[in-house]
Residue, then its C-alpha position, 0 to 999 in steps of 0.5 A: x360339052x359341045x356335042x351335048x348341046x348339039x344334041x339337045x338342039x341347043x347349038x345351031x349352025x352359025x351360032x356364036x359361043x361364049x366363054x369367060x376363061x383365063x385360058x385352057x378351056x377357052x383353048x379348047x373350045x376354040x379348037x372345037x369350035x372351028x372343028x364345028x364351024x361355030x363363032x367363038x367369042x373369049x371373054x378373059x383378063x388382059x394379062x394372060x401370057x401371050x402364048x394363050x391368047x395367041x393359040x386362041x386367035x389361032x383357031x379364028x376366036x374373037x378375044x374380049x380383054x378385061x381388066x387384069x383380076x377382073x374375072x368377076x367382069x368377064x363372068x358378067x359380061x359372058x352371062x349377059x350373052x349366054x346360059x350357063x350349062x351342066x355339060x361341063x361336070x356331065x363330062x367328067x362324070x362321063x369320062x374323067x371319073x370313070x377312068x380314075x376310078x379304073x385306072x386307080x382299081x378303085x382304090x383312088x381315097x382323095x381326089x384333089x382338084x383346082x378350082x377354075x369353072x369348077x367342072x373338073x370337081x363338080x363331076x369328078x366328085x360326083x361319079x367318086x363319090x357314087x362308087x365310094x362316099x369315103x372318098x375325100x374331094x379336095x378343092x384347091x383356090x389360091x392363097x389372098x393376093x396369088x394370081x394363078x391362071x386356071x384356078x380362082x378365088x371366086x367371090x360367094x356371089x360369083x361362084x359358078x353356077x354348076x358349083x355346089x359346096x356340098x361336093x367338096x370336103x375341104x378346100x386348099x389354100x395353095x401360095x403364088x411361089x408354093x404353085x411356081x416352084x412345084x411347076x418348075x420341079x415337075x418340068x426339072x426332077x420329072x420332066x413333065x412340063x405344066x403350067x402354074x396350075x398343075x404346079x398348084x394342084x401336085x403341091x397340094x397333093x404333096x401337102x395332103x401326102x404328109x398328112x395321112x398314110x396308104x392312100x391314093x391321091x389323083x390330081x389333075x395336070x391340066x395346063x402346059x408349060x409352054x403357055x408360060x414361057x413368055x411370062x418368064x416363069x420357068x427361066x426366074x431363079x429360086x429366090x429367098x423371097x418370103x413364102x405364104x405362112x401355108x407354104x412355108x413349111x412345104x418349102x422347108x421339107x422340100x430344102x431339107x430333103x436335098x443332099x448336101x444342103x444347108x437351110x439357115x433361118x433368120x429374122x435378119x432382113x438385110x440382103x448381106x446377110 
């Protein structure tokens, strides 16, 4: 993105660059940008786990908090100070979507993909969908009331510019707890440690598995468990806390495939019982 607008003159040395972001892609930035030797300037919620925002000060970035599930605010603030671009998709229609289509031998038929800036499946479905207009784009938003970093509900009028609907084929409700306890499986029965969002994206890829049959599902595990862990997220136990309707099923088939286990359901709601 960064060499892109280099390219077109866009970006001069000395200049300053903004990002609204509830973490990776304002981690990555920061990185690039002290490469360059640009200002970076993060716009993001104030409750962001710790670990993110100090990887960001790290790499010499000035932080912008807003309120917590303010995104819409950071959104406003960032265009005040800066122009959207179309470097974001135009790299994973240069990089991403080229590998997935060769490292699948081109028989990839669903892609599924969180939505945060909406780059990732911007681009990816645009390069997919050129070699193959069959091919299901599938785009993941957290359930009413599910805050998960890196993936957002956006409000019509707040919808990334970049975004364009008619490049997603469905869109995938994904639960708080559906998100967690699949993040927590992959680090545990796996070993691959990632954050809440990849969790987010590898249970709607799950769920998706269950409806159809001989296909090739790629999803995207882009965020790190280590950037989590002052949050408490991996340490929580398995709780018999109520799931969303969307997830519950999810949960069930999980439980019922594990050895020597016994699932009993009631309405009862007392803790004794």
């Amino acid at each position: 993105m960064i060499n892109e607008a280099e390219r077109r003159g866009d970006l001069t040395p000395g200049d300053t660059l903004i990002e609204a972001t509830s973490g990776n892609t304002g981690i990555a930035l920061a990185m690039a940008a002290a490469i360059k030797g640009y200002k970076m300037k993060l716009i993001m919620p104030s409750n962001m786990s710790e670990e993110r925002r100090a990887s960001m000060a790290a790499y010499g970035a000035e932080l912008i908090s807003v309120p917590p599930g303010a995104m819409e605010i950071a959104r406003d603030m960032a265009q005040e100070m800066a122009a959207d671009g179309q470097d974001n998709p135009a790299a994973h229609f240069e990089g991403t979507g080229p590998e997935i289509w060769s490292q699948t031998g081109g028989q990839v038929t669903h892609f599924i993909s969180s939505m945060g800036t909406t780059g990732t499946i911007m681009g990816n479905s645009r390069y997919l969908k050129g070699q193959n207009p069959e091919i299901e784009i599938i785009g993941l938003q957290p359930s009413e009331g599910a805050s998960i970093p890196g993936i957002r509900r956006w409000p019509k009028e707040y919808l990334p510019r970049i975004f364009d609907e008619k490049r997603v084929d469905r869109v995938m409700n994904i639960g708080q707890l559906e998100a967690e306890e699949t993040m927590r499986a992959m680090a545990r029965t796996e070993g691959i440690f990632a954050g809440v969002s990849s969790g987010g994206a590898i249970a709607g890829a799950l769920r998706l598995s269950e409806e159809v049959e001989n296909a090739t599902i790629v999803a995207i595990v882009c965020d790190r468990g280590d950037r989590y862990l002052s949050t408490g997220v991996f340490s929580a136990k398995e709780s018999p806390a109520p799931t969303d309707p969307e997830g519950f099923w999810m949960a069930v088939t999980r439980l019922m495939g594990l050895p020597n286990l016994y699932v009993l359901f009631t309405s009862d709601l007392d803790p004794e019982s």
